[in-house]
C-alpha positions in Angstrom: -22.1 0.8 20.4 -19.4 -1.3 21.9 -16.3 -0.2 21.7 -15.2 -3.4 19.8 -17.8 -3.4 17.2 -16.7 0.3 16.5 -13.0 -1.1 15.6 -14.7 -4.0 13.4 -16.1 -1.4 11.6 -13.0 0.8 11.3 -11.3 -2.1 10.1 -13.2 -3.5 7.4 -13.5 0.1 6.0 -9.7 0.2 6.2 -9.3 3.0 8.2 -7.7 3.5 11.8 -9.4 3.3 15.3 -7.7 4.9 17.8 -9.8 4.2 20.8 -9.8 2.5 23.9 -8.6 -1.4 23.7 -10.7 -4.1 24.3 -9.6 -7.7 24.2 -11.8 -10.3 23.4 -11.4 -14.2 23.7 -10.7 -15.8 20.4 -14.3 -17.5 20.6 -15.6 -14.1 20.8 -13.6 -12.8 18.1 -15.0 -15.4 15.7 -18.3 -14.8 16.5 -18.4 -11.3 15.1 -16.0 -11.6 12.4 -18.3 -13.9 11.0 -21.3 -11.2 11.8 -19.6 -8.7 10.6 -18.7 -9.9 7.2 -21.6 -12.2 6.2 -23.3 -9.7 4.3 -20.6 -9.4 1.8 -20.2 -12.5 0.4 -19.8 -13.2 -2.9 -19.8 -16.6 -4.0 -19.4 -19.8 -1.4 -17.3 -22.9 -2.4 -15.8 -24.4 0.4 -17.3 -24.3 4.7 -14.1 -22.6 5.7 -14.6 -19.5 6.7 -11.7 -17.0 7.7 -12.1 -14.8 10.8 -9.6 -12.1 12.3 -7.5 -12.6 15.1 -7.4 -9.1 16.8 -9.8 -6.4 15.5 -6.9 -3.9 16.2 -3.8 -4.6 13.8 -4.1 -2.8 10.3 -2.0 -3.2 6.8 1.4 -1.7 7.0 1.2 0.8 4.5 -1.7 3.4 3.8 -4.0 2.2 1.6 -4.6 4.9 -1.1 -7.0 3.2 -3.3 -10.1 5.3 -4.4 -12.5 2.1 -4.3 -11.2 -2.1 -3.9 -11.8 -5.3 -2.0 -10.0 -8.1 -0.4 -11.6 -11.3 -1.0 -11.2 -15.2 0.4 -11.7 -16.8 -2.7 -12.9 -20.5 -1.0 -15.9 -18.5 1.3 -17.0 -15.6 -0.6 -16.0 -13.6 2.3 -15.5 -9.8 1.8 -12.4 -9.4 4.5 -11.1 -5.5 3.4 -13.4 -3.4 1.6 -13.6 0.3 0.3 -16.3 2.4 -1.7 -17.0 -0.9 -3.6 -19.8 0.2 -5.6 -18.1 3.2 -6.9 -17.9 3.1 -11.0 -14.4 3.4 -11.8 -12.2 3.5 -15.0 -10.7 -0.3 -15.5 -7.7 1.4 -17.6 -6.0 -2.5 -18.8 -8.1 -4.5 -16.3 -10.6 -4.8 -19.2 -8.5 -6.7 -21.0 -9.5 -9.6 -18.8 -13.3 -9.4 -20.6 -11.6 -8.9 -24.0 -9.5 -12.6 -23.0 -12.8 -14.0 -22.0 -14.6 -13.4 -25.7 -11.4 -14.3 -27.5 -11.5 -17.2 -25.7 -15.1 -18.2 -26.7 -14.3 -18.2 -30.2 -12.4 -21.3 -29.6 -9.2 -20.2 -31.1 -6.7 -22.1 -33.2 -3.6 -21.0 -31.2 -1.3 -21.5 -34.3 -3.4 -19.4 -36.6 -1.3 -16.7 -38.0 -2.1 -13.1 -37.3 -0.7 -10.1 -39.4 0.0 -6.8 -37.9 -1.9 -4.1 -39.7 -1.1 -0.3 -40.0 -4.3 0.4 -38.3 -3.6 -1.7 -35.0 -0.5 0.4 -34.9 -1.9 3.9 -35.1 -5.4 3.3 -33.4 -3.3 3.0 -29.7 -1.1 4.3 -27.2 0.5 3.6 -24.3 1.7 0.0 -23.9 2.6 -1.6 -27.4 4.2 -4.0 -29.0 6.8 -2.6 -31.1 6.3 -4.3 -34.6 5.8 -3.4 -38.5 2.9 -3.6 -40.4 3.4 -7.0 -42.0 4.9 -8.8 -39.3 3.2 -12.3 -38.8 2.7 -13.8 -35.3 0.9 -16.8 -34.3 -2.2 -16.2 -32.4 -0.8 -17.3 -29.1 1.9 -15.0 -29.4 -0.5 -11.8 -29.4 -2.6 -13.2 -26.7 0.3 -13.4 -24.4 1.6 -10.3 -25.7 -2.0 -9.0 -24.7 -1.6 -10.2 -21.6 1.9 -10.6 -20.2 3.2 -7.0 -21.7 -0.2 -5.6 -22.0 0.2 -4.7 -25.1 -2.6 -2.3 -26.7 -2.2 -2.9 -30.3 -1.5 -6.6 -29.8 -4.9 -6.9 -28.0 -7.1 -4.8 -30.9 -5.1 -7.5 -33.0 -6.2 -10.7 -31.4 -10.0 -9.1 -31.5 -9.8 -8.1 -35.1 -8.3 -12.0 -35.6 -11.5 -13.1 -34.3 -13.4 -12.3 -37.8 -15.4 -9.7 -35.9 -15.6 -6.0 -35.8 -14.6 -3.9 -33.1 -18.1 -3.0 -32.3 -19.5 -6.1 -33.1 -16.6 -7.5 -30.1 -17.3 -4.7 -27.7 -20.9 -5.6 -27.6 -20.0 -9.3 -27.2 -18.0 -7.9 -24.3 -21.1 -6.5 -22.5 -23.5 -9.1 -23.7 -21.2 -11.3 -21.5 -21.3 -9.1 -18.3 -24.9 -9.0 -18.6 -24.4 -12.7 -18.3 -22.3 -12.6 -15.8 -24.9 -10.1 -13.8 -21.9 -6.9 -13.4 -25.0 -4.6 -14.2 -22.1 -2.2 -12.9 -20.1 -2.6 -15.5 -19.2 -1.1 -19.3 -16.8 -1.7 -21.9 -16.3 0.8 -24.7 -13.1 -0.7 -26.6 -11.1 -3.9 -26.0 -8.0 -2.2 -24.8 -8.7 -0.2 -22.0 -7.4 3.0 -23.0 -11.1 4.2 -23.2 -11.9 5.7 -20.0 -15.5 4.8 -20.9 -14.4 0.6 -19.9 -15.9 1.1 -15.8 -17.0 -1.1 -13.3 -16.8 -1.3 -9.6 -14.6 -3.6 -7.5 -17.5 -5.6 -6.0 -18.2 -6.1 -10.3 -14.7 -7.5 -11.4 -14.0 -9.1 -8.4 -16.5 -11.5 -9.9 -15.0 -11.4 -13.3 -11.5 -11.9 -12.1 -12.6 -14.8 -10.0 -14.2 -16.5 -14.0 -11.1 -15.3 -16.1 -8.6 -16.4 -13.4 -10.0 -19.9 -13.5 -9.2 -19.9 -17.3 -6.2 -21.8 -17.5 -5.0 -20.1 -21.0 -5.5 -16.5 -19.3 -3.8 -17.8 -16.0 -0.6 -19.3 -17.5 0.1 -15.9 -19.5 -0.5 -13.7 -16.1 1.9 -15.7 -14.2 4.7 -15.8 -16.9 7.4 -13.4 -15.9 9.3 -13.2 -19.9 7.9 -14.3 -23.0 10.0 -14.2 -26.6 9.0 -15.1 -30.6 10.0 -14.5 -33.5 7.5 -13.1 -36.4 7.5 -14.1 -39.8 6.9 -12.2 -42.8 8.5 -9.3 -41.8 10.7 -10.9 -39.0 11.6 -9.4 -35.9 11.8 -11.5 -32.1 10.3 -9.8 -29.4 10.9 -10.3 -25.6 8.4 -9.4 -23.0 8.2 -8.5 -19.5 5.5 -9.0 -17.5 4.3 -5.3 -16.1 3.4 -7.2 -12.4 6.3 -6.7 -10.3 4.7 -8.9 -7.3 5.9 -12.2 -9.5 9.0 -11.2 -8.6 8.5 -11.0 -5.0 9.9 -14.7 -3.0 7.6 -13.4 -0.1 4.1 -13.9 -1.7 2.4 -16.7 -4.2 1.3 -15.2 -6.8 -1.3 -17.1 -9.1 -2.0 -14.4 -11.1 -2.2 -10.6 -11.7 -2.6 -7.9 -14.5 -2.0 -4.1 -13.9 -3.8 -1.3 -15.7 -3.0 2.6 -16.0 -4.9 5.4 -17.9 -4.7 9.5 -16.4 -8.3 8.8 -15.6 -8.4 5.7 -13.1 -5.2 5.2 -11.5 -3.3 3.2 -11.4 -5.3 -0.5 -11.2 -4.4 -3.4 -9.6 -5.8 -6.9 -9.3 -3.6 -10.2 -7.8 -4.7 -13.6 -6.7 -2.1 -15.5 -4.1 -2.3 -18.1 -1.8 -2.0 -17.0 1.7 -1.9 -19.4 4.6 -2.7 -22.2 2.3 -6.0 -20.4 0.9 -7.1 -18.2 -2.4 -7.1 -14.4 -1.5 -8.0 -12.1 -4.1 -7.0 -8.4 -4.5 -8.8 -5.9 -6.6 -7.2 -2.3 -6.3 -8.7 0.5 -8.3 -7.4 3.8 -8.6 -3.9 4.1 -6.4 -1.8 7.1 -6.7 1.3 5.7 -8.3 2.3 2.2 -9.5 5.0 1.8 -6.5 1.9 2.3 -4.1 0.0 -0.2 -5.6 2.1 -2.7 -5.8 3.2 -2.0 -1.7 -0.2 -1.5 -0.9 -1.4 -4.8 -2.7 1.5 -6.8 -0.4 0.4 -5.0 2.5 -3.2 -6.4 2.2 -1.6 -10.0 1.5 0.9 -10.0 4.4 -1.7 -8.3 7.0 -4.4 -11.5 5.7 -1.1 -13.7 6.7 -0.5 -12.0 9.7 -3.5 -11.4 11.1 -6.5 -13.9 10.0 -7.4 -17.3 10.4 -9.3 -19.8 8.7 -11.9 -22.4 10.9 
């Protein structure tokens, strides 16, 4: 095999060639970028398609991710890829499904949800640090779901639904039936249950639909968010747990984090880069520094290094 071909190769699988350097015209270039990355398309809605400029420049930090993709949002176009049909834990990253059924119900946003005693004890990890008998407003616990990641507020803003948790779960994989992520599992709304997998080729897909949602993109891009509850009342301030909104380098549209001992820590972030959609889906990084670093690398080598026609 040409010696070029071989460095495509190393370089879509994001790992290092260290052979021999061969320098092909930009025309050339195009022609197997294209060839090369056809197969993995996902979804097509625009001509443009992005191609690299050299074969031989990689992202600037390691990329420790047990299984991810790097996508162009506008042609489908797989440009970074690793082990993307593994199953892995989603950790928070489910809480993107549980948004997408909330959001079905058609919600009345000023509807009052009260905290019960059994959102409190039925979670750990992120919460919201309320009383049983504290009253919010449903778009208070939805952004609390999804700015802070809050665990109990998210079980809340299911429960406020009128259904069950089982009867939401299986609305949750009715819908990525739907949604053909045959990949893909939910077991609870919050994430904490390692048994809520899918692979990155999967949620690429279901980022892609809940990132379009403008209710779900607004709270993901929203650095602090306060209120006051009634009832018992208390105000609350949260932070969002994305530290890339933060970063004046990158454009940020939207991102959500997730953690559990069992997956990693998860990533997913959506930024424009050189005037297009590119969309990040990072599952299982060793620490949450390294994902955030290794998610900018990915952005910044797409800026650095690839072209659109």
């Amino acid at each position: 095999m040409p010696v070029y071909l071989l460095a495509i190769l190393f370089s879509l699988y994001g790992l290092t060639y260290r052979g021999p350097i061969t320098v092909q015209p930009e025309s050339v270039q195009l022609s197997m970028a294209k060839s090369m990355l056809a197969h993995t398309r996902v979804a097509t809605t625009q001509s443009s398609a992005p191609y690299v400029k050299t074969v031989f420049a990689h992202p600037s930090v390691p990329i420790t991710i047990r299984s991810g993709m790097v996508l162009d949002v506008g042609s489908g176009l797989a440009l970074w890829k690793k082990n993307i049909d593994e199953p892995r834990p989603l950790a928070s990253l489910t809480k993107l499904m549980t948004a997408l059924v909330f959001l079905d119900s058609q919600p009345d946003w000023d509807k009052p949800v009260t905290f019960e005693q059994g959102d409190i004890d039925s979670t750990t990890g992120n919460t919201l640090i309320v009383r049983p008998g504290e009253t919010a407003t449903v778009r208070d616990v939805f952004m609390a779901s999804l700015v802070a990641s809050a665990n109990n507020a998210t079980v809340a803003l299911a429960r406020s639904t009128g259904l069950t948790t089982q009867e939401f779960v299986q609305r949750m994989n009715d819908k990525a039936k739907m949604m053909s992520l045959f990949l893909t599992t939910f077991t609870d709304v919050s994430g904490l249950d390692p048994g809520n997998t899918s692979t990155a080729r999967d949620y690429v897909r279901l980022v892609r639909t809940a990132f379009n949602q403008p209710r779900i993109r607004e709270a993901l891009t929203t650095r602090e968010y306060s209120f006051t509850t009634t009832g018992v009342v208390a105000t609350h301030r949260l932070y969002n747990t994305d530290q890339l909104l933060a970063d004046t380098s990158l454009d940020v549209q939207a991102a959500k984090t997730g953690f559990i001992d069992e997956s990693g820590y998860n990533f997913i972030s959506l930024a424009n880069v050189n005037s297009h959609e590119v969309l990040v889906v990072l599952l299982g990084s060793v620490s949450s520094a390294a994902r955030f670093a290794e998610a900018k690398a990915l952005f910044m080598w797409i800026q650095d290094y690839w072209r659109w026609e």
